[in-house]
Every structure is written in C-alpha cells, then in structure tokens.
C-alpha positions in Angstrom: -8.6 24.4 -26.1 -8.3 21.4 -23.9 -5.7 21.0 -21.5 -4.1 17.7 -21.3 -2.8 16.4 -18.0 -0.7 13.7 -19.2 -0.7 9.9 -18.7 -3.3 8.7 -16.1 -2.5 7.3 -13.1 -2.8 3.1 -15.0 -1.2 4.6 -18.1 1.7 5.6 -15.8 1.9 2.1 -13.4 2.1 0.6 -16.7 5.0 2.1 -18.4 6.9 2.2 -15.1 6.2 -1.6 -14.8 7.8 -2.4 -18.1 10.4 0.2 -17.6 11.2 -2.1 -13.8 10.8 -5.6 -15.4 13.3 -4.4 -18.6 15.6 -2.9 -15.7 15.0 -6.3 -13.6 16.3 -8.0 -16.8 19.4 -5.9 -17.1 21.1 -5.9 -14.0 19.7 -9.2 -13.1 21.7 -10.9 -16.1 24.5 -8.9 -16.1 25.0 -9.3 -12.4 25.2 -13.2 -12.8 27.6 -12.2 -15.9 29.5 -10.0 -14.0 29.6 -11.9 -11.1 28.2 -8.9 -9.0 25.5 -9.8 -5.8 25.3 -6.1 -5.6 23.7 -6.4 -8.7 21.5 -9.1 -8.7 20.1 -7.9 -5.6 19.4 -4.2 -7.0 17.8 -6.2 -9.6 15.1 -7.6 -7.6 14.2 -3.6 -6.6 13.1 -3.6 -9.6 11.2 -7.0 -9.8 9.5 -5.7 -6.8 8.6 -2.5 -8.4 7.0 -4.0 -11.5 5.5 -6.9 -9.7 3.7 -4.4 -7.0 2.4 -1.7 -10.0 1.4 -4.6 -12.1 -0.6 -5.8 -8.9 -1.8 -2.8 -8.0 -2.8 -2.3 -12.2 -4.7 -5.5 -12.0 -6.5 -5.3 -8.8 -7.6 -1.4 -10.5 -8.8 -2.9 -13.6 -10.5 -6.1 -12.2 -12.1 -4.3 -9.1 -13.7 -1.4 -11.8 -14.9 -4.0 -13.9 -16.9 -6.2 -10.9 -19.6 -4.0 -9.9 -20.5 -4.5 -5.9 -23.4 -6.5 -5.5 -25.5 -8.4 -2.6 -22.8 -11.2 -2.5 -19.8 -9.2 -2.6 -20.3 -5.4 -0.9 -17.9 -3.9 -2.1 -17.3 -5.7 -5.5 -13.6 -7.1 -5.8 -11.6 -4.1 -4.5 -9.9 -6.3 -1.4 -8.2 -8.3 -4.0 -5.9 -5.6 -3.9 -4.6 -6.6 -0.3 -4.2 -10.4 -1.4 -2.2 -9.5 -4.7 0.4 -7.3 -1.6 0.3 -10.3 0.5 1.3 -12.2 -2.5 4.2 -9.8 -3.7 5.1 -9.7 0.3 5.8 -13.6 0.4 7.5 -13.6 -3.3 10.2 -10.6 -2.1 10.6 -12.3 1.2 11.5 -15.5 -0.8 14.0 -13.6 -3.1 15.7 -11.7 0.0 16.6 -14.9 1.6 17.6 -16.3 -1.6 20.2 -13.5 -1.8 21.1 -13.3 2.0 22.3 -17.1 1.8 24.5 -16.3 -1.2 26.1 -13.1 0.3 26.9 -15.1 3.0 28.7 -17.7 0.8 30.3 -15.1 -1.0 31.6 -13.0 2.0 33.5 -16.5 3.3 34.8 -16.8 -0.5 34.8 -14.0 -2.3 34.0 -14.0 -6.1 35.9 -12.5 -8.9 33.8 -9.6 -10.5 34.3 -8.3 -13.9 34.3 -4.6 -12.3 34.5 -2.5 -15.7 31.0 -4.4 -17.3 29.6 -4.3 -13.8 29.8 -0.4 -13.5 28.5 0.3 -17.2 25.5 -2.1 -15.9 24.6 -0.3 -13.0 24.8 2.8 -15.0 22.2 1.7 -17.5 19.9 0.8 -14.9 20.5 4.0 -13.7 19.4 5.6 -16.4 16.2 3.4 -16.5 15.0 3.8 -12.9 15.4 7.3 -13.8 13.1 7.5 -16.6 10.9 5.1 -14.7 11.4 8.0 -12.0 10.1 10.6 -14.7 7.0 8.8 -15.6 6.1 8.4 -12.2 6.0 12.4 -11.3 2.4 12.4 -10.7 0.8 15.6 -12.8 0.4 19.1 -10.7 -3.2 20.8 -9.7 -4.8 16.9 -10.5 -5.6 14.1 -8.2 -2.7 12.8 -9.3 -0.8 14.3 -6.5 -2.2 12.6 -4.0 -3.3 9.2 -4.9 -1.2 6.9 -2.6 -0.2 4.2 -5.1 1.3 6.7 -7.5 3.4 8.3 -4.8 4.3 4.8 -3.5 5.6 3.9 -7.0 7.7 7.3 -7.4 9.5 6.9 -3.9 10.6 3.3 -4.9 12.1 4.3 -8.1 14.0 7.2 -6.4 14.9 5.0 -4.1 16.2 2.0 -6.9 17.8 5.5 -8.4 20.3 5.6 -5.3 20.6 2.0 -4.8 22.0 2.2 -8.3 24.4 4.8 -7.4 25.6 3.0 -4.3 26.1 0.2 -6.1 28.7 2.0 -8.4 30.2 3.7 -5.8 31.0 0.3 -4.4 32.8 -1.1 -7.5 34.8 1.5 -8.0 36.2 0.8 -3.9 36.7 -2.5 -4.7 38.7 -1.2 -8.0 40.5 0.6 -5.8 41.2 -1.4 -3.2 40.3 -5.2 -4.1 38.3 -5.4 -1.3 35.7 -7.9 -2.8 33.7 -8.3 0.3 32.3 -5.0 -0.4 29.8 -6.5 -3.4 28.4 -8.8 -0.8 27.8 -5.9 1.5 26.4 -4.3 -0.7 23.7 -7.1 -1.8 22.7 -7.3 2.3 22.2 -3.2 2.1 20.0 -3.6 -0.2 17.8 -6.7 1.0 17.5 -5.0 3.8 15.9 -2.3 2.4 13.9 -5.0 0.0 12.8 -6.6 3.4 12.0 -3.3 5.4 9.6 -2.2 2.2 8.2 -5.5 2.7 7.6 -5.0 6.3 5.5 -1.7 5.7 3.7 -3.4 2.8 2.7 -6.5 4.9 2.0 -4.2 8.1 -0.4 -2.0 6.1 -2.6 -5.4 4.4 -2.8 -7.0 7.5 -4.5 -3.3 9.1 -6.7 -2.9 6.2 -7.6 -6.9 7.0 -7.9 -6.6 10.9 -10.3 -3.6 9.9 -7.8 -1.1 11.8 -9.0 2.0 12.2 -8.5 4.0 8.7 -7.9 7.6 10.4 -7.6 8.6 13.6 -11.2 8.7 15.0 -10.3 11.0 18.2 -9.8 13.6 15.6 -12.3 12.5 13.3 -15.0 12.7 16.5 -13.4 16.5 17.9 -14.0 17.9 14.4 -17.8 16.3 14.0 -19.0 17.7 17.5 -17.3 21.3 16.2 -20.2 21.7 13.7 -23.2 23.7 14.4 -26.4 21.5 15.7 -24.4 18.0 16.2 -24.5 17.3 20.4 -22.4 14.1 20.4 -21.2 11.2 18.1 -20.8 7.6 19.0 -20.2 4.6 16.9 -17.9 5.9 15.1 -15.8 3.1 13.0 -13.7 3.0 9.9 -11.9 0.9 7.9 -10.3 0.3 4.5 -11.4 -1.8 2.0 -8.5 -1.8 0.1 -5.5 1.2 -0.2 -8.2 3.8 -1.8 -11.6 2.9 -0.2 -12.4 4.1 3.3 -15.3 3.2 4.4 -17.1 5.0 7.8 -20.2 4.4 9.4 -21.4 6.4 13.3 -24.2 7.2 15.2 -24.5 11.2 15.2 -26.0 12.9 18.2 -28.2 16.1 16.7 -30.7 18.9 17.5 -33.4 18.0 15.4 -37.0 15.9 15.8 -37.6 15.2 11.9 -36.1 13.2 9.4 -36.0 16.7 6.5 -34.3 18.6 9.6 -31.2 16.2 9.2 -30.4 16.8 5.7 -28.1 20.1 6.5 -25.9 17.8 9.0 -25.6 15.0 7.0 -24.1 17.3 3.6 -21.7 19.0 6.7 -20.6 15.7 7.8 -20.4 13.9 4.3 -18.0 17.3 3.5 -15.8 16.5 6.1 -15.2 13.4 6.6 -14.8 13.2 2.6 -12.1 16.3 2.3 -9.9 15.7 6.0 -10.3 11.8 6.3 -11.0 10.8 2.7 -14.1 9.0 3.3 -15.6 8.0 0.2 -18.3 5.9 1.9 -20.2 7.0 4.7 -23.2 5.9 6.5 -24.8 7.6 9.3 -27.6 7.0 11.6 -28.8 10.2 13.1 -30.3 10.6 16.9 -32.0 12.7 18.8 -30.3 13.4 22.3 -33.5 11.4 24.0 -33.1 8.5 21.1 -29.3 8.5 22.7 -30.2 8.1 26.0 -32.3 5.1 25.4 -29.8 3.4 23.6 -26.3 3.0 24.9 -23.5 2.5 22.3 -21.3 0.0 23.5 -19.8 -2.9 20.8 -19.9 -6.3 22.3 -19.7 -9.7 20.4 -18.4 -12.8 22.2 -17.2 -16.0 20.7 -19.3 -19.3 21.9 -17.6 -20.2 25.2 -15.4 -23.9 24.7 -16.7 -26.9 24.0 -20.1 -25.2 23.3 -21.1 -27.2 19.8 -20.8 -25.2 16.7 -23.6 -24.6 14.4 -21.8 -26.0 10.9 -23.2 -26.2 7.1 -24.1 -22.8 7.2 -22.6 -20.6 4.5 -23.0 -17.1 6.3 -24.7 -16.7 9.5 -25.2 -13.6 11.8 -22.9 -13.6 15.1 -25.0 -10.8 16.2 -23.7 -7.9 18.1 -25.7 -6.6 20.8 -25.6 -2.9 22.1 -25.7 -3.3 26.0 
C-alpha cells in the first residue's frame, strides 16, 4: 500500500496563497468599512503572504521548466531573487501608505464601527489559521526542511497573532474609547510588515553580492578532517537562488593519479551535500607539489580611471589571475 504524504510543497504555497489573498480581501474591505487601520494594515500581512508564495510558486514552475544551458548556467532559477526584490519594493510602498494615514488618524481620530470590526478580525482569524494548517510541512519528508515552506508557516502564525492583537485592541477601545489605539495598532504591525521586508531584501541582495552561502571556516575544518585530504584552498560558495548552493575549491590530497581521487571526491560530495546543502559542487583536485606551484590567491582589479573602456562587447572575460 502506498503511503501518501500529503500536498506537495507547490500544492501547499498554492492553497495558502488563495487562502492570504481571500483573507487580504476580507479584512482589507471590512477595515475601510469599519473604519479600522488596524485592519487594513493586518490585511496587507496577508497581501504579502500570497504575493511572496505566489512569487516563490512561479519562480518554482518557470525555473523547472527552463533547462540551464550555455547562455544561462543555471537556467532561470535567480528569477527567484528579482520576483523578492519586487514584493520587497511593493510592501515597502504599502507600509508607507499606511504609516501616513495612522499618522492622520492619531491627530483625528476616526469613528470605528467596533462590533463589525471584531467579527472581521475573527474571520480572518480563522483563515490565517487554516492557511496555518496547510502550511505544516509533512513529518519524515523533505518537507520539513525546505526553507520556503517554513518561511510561509512562520508568517501565517505570525498573521494568526496579529489577528488576535488586533481584537484585543478593539475591545480596549470598547472599553475605554481610546481610539488612538487602532492607529497604534496599524504602526505595530507595519513595523513588523517592514522588519520581514528587511530580512527578505537583506537575504536577495547576499544571494546577488554572491555572499558566502555557509560558513566556509567550518566548511574548510570539516574537509581537512577526512582521511587523505592535506589542505583546501579556493573554497567559494554562493547561492543561486533560496534552494541552489552552488560550491567550487581547490582540494589539497595524497594521491598522484586521476582513479586515486574518486574516494575523496564521493567523501567530499557527501559532505558538503548533507551539512552545507551543496547541491552543486565542483572540485579541482591537487597534489601537495601541484599546490606549491600554484598559489591561491583571488585578485581582479577594475581598469584604473580614465583608462578607455572596451565597449560593444556583449560578454567579455575580466580575467582573474592567481598571483
């Protein structure tokens, strides 16, 4: 009998994406209804939810579906980073969007219709909490630890308590007519809107600067550790997009024929696959006299100013010298 492991991991960024942009729709109109900013700016939570799993969905589907090639490496899997960049700018519109109006509305407050406002936030409530559900990703499969899936869940628990907060504060201002609280509220939760934001843009522009994708001190400890390997330099890595690391290095071994480096190279593919999740690895193998004829040291220099350029070229090699 086969054992079924639920929706897969597009199967459950696409139901969680309708689930946000039916949510989105909800609050959204019946904050401008009620006349709640807390609302309206729990509402574009979940714009930001759907918009970011759609992304992520597309960039999936389009990136499986362009094979990598001579012209493009790695086929289309850095569209990925653009479509964040994209949602970065669009939630970064939207927070200061609501910021101004808080503002307005903290100088004059706005009546609220406090009953509809609550039995709003409760239904999104109940939908970020199914969205929540959907998003629990599957135990014993890969599920558990693919990055976009756990991304999604943490923001729908986290739209879950924004939703609570937000009825906790209409009840205080039923309680004790303090309107300013809606207002404070909406700038709670920007903040939070902006903060994801922050983290989003901080990780595209890494994966664009070619950051390092793991830590490479570590990385370079654990290579040396197995048997036969002397020393490993070159060492780089980088992603190409949130689920493609990529790692190439210059590995330092005890051997003086090409068959003798087969063993080392299924060691280091292991590891580098199950601690760093390399899924890409090239390695050029050494012995230790090869190493000391060749010293590994990364240099590439920009034409000095006012040197002329070399234009109409459509890719040309800078050329980086070993010195």
């Amino acid at each position: 009998m086969a054992h079924t492991h639920g929706p897969t991991t597009t199967g459950r960024l696409a139901l969680s994406s309708l689930i946000f942009g039916l949510n989105f729709l909800v609050q959204g109109l019946g904050g401008l209804w009620t006349g709640s900013l807390g609302l309206v700016s729990d509402s574009l939570e979940n714009l930001n939810d759907a918009v970011v799993n759609l992304l992520s969905l597309g960039s999936i589907r389009v990136a499986n579906r362009r094979e990598p090639c001579d012209q493009w490496n790695y086929g289309w899997h850095r569209l990925e980073i653009f479509n964040t960049l994209l949602g970065v700018l669009l939630l970064g519109v939207l927070a200061v969007a609501v910021l101004f109006e808080a503002w307005g509305r903290v100088r004059n407050p706005h009546p609220i219709r406090l009953g509809w406002a609550i039995g709003f936030s409760a239904l999104g409530l109940l939908l970020n909490l199914a969205a929540t559900r959907v998003l629990v990703p599957t135990q014993g499969t890969p599920q558990q630890h693919d990055l976009n899936l756990r991304s999604a869940y943490l923001h729908a628990l986290g739209d879950s308590l924004a939703n609570v907060a937000v009825m906790i504060g209409m009840v205080v201002i039923r309680l004790t007519g303090w309107r300013w609280v809606d207002p404070l509220l909406a700038v709670v939760i920007v903040a939070f809107i902006l903060r994801g934001a922050f983290f989003l843009l901080r990780d595209a522009v890494g994966i664009l600067m070619h950051r390092a994708a793991f830590d490479q001190e570590e990385a370079r400890a654990a290579l040396i550790a197995l048997p036969g390997v002397r020393g490993v330099e070159d060492l780089r890595s980088w992603r190409v997009c949130s689920h493609l690391t990529v790692c190439t290095a210059h590995i330092i071994v005890d051997a003086e024929r090409l068959d003798e480096t087969e063993t080392h190279q299924h060691r280091i593919e292991h590891l580098l696959a199950e601690r760093f999740g390399v899924r890409h690895l090239t390695l050029h193998f050494e012995t230790p006299a090869m190493s000391e004829r060749h010293q590994h040291r990364f240099v590439h220099e920009h034409e000095a100013e006012g040197q002329a350029a070399h234009d109409g070229e459509a890719c040309r090699d800078h050329g980086h010298p070993h010195l």
